[in-house]
N, C-alpha and C positions, 0 to 999 in steps of 0.2 A: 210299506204303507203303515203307517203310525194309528195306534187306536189310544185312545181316551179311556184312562179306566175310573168309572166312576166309583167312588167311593162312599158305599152307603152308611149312612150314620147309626152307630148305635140304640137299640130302639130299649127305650128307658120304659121299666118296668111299672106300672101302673098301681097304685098301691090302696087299698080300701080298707074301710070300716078302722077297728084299733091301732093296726100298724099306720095308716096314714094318719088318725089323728093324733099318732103318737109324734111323730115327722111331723106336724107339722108348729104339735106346743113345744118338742125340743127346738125347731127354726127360730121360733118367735124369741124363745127365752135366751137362747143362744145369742143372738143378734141385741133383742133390748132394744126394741124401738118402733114405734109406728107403723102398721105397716098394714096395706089394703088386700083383700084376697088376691088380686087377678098380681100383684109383687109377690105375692110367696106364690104361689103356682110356678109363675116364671122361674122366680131363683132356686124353686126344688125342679127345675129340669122340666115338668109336668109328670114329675114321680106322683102328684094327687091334682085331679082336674081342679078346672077353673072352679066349677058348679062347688064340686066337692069341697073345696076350700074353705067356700065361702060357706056352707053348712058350718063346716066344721068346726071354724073360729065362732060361730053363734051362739054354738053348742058348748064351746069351752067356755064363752064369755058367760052364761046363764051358769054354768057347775062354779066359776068364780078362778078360774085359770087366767081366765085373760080379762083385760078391759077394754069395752066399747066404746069408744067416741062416735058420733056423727056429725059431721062440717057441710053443710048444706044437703048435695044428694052423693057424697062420697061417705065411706061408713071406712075407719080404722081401726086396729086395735091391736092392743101393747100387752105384753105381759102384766100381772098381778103383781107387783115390787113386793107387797105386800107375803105373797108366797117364794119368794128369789130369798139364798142362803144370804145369810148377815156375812159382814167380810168381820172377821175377829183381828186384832192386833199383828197377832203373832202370824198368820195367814199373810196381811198386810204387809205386815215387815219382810215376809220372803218374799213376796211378789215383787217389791220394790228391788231386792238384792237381785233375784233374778233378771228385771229388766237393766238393775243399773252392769251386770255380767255383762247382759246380751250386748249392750250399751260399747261395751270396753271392745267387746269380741269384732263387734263393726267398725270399731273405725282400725282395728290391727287390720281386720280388712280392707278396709278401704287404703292404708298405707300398702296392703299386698298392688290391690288393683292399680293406684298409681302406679308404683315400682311396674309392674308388668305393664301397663302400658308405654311408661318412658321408655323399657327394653324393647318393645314391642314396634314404637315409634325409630328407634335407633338402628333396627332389625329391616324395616320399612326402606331405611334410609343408607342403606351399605350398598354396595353394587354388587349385583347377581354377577355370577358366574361368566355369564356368556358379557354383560356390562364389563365387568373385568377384562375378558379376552378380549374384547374390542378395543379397551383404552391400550392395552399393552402393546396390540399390534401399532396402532397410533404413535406409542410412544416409539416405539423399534424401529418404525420409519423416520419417524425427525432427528431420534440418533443418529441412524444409520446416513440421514443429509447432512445431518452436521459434520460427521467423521467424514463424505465425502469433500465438505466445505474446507476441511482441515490436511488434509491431503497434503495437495500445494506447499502447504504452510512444513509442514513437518520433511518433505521431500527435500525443501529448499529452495522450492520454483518461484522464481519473481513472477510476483502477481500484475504486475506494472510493469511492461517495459520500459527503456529507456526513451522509445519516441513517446508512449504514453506521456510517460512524467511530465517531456517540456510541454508537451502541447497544452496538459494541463496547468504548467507552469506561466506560461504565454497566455492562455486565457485568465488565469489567477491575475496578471500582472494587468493585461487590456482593463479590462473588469475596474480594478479597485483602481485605476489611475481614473478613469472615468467617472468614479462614484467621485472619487476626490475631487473633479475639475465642477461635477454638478453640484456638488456639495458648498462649493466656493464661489460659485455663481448666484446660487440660492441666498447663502449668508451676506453677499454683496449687494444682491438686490431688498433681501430683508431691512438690511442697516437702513437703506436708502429710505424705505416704505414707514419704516417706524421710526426715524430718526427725530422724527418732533414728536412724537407720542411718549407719553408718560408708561412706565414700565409695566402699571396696570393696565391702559388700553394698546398697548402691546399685545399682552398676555391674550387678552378679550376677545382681539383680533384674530388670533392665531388659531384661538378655540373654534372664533365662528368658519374660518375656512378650513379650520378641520387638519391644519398641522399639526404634527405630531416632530418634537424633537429629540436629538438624541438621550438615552434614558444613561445613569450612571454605568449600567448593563453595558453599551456599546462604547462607552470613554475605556473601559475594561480592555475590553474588545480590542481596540484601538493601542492600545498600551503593552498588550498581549504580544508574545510570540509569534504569534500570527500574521500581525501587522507590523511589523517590522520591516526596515528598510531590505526589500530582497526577500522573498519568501521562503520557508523553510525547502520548497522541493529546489527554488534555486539555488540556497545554497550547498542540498544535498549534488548537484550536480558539477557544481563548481569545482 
């Protein structure tokens, strides 16, 4: 049985009289800006109540620590600028070196974070351990087909008998005398059909029933070893 452990939060120390009004003109001058009691309460944690807060910035604004605004029925108030250190030159001029350092140190970082991400992304994309054993047994078997494929081949054993060959040679031969006699039919009847037609509504013609003719691909073909008088397993047989 599983239990839930609740986890009780820190109980933030409640802080009065100087110490909190001390917290709370270090927050205001700290920050440099605007800012209503029940917004520093929250942002001090409720290190000084709400109530107390708002005392407290009244009281600083009357001693001249802070300044009071009112905007309808909200009441803010900002530090004294007036009491805030002057920034001097030479102050100025390190601030500036310091951020222009920080400046440099970021982006050597952010060249690190890329780099480790690209490794990171590369690392992502390799194949585990057991991904790896899988493919290899994969691979060991298609090997291992192939080399049974090869067998045959290296033993010496005709892959193709002798009745093989003709029968296939016989079917090779039926086949292409057939294509040849429909092929000769077709071109007889064509001549016939387009014989007064101009070569462009020929063309027109053929497109719209969707004939297809021989491409340079099949004059190849035709021309080839292949097609030659007698086919090549004939005249291995011969």
């Amino acid at each position: 049985m599983s239990y839930k452990v609740k986890m009780s939060e820190a109980k933030v120390t409640v802080l009065k009289g100087k110490e909190a009004e001390g917290k709370v003109l270090e927050y205001i001058r700290k920050m440099n800006r605007p800012f209503g009691a029940v917004d520093v309460s929250a942002n001090l944690k409720g290190a000084v109540t709400k109530a107390a807060t708002q005392k407290i910035m009244v009281a600083l604004a009357e001693k001249g620590d802070l300044v009071q605004k009112t905007y309808g029925k909200t009441t803010f108030f900002v530090a004294n600028q007036v009491n805030l250190e002057d920034m001097p030159p030479e102050k100025l001029a390190a601030l500036e070196a310091e951020v222009s350092n920080i400046d440099k140190e970021n982006r050597v970082i952010t060249a690190e974070v890329k780099s480790i991400a690209a490794d990171l992304a590369k690392s992502k994309s390799t194949p585990t351990d057991k991904e790896l054993a899988i493919e290899i047994e994969k691979v060991s078997a298609a090997v291992q087909k192939a080399r049974a494929h090869l067998a045959p081949l290296r033993a010496g054993t005709p892959l193709v008998s002798v009745e093989e060959t003709a029968e296939l040679n016989a079917d090779w031969t039926r086949w292409r005398n057939e294509w040849i006699r429909r092929r000769k039919v077709f071109s007889t009847f064509w001549s016939l059909a387009t014989d007064a037609l101009a070569p462009q509504q020929a063309t027109a013609l053929a497109e719209d029933l969707g004939i297809e003719f021989d491409t340079p691909e099949h004059d190849a073909l035709e021309r080839g070893w292949l097609c030659v008088v007698g086919s090549v397993l004939g005249k291995r047989r011969r």
